[in-house]
N, C-alpha and C positions, 0 to 999 in steps of 0.2 A: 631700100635704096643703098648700093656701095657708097665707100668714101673713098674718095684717093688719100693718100697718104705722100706728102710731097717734102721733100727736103728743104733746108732754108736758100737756093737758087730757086725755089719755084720747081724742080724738077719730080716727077711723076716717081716714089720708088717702089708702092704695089698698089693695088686696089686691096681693103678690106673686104670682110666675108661679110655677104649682105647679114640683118637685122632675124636672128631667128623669133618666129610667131612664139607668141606667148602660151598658147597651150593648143594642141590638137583634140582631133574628135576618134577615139579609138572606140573599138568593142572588144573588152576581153571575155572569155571564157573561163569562170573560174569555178569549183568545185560543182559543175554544171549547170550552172546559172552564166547568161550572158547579164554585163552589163555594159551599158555605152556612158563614157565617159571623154573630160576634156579635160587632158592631162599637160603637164612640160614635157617636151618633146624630149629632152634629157632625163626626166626621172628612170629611176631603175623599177625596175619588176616588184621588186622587195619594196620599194619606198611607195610605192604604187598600192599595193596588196595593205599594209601596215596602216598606212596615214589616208588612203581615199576610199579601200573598199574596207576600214577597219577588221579586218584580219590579222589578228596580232600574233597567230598562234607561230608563224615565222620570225624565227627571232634576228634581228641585226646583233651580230655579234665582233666580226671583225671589220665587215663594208669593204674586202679587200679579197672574198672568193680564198680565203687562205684557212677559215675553220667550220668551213659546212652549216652552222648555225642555221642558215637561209635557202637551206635545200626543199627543193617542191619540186614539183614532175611536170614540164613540160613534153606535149605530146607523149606520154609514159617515161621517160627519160629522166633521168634526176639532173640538176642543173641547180648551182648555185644563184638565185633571184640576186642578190645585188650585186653580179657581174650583166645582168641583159636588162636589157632598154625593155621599159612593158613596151611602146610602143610598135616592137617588131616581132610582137608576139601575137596582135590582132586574130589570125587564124588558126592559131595555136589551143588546146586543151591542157588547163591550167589545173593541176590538184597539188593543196596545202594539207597541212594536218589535219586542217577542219573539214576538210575532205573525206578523207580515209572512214570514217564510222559510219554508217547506214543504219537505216531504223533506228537509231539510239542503241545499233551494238557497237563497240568498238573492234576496228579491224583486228584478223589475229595476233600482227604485230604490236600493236597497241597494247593490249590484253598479254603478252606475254614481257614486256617492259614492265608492266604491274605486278604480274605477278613472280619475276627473278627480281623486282628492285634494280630496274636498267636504269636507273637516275640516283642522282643525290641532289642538288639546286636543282636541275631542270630544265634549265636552261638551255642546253645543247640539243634537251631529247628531243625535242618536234625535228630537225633536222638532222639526227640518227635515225630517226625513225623511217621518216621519207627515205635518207640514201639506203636503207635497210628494205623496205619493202621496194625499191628501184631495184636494188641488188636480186630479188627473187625470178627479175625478168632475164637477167644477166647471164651468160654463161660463167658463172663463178663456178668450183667445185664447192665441195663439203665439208674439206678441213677446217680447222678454226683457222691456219694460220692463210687459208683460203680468203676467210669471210673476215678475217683480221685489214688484210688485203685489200679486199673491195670496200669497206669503210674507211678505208686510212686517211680519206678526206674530210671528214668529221673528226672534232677534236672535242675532248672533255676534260676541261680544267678540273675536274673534280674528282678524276682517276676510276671512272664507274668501267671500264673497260671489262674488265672480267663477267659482269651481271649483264652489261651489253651484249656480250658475246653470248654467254648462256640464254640471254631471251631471243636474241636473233638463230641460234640453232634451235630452240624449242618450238618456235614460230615454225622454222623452215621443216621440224618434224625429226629433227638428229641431235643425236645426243651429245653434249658437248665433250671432246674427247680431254 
């Protein structure tokens, strides 16, 4: 139900925006598993993924789409989760980090962060990692200052860019020049 909102003559100066429902009824698709859930029709993808389907491996890092932390691939796509609404992702195919590894092997990117030392805390890596394996679908070239390029949206406080780079070219199969 609106409210009007009146001035002190009694006079009419907007209608408010009706009462939003306390939680909706969505289905997401996430590392190919659907689940049906009943969410705030406000939450974010990321707060969704983290606090209901416990999936922590997406980190909240900035909550402001400005250092990648919260990268996951929607519909193959890489997209920062705490810039999108889960709920408008209903039809949408959803993969996290915890995604990415099959049989209990870990994806090539995965396994190639391991073994250059693409991390120092850790922090940022599930979300280099996604923009990184997004990036392979990408028309990106080969260069590093290519693939420097197409990650520049991921940021790491912890200065690991170098060993990022060299596992992201060892992944893709080129040698870091």
């Amino acid at each position: 139900m609106a409210l009007a909102i009146t001035d002190e003559k009694g006079s009419e100066l907007r209608e408010s925006a009706p009462a939003l429902p306390e939680t909706v009824p969505i289905t997401l698709h996430v590392n190919g598993q659907s689940h049906d859930l009943q969410i705030d029709p406000r939450a974010t993808l990321l707060d969704t993924l983290r606090e209901t389907l416990h999936l922590t491996g997406t980190k909240k890092g900035c909550d402001h789409g400005q250092c990648g932390a919260c990268t996951v691939h929607i519909d193959g796509r890489r997209a920062n989760s705490c810039l999108a609404f889960a709920s408008m992702h209903q039809d949408a195919e959803i993969t996290t980090i915890e995604g990415l590894s099959s049989d209990g092997k870990l994806h090539p990117m995965q396994a190639a962060f391991v073994e250059h030392d693409g991390f120092q805390c850790g922090y940022c890596t599930p979300g280099q990692i996604m923009s990184a394996v997004g990036m392979l679908n990408e028309p990106w070239g080969t260069t590093d200052a290519e693939v420097r390029e197409a990650l520049s949206g991921n940021i790491c406080r912890c200065g690991a860019y170098p060993n990022i780079l060299a596992a992201v070219q060892a992944a893709r199969g080129k040698a870091s020049s």
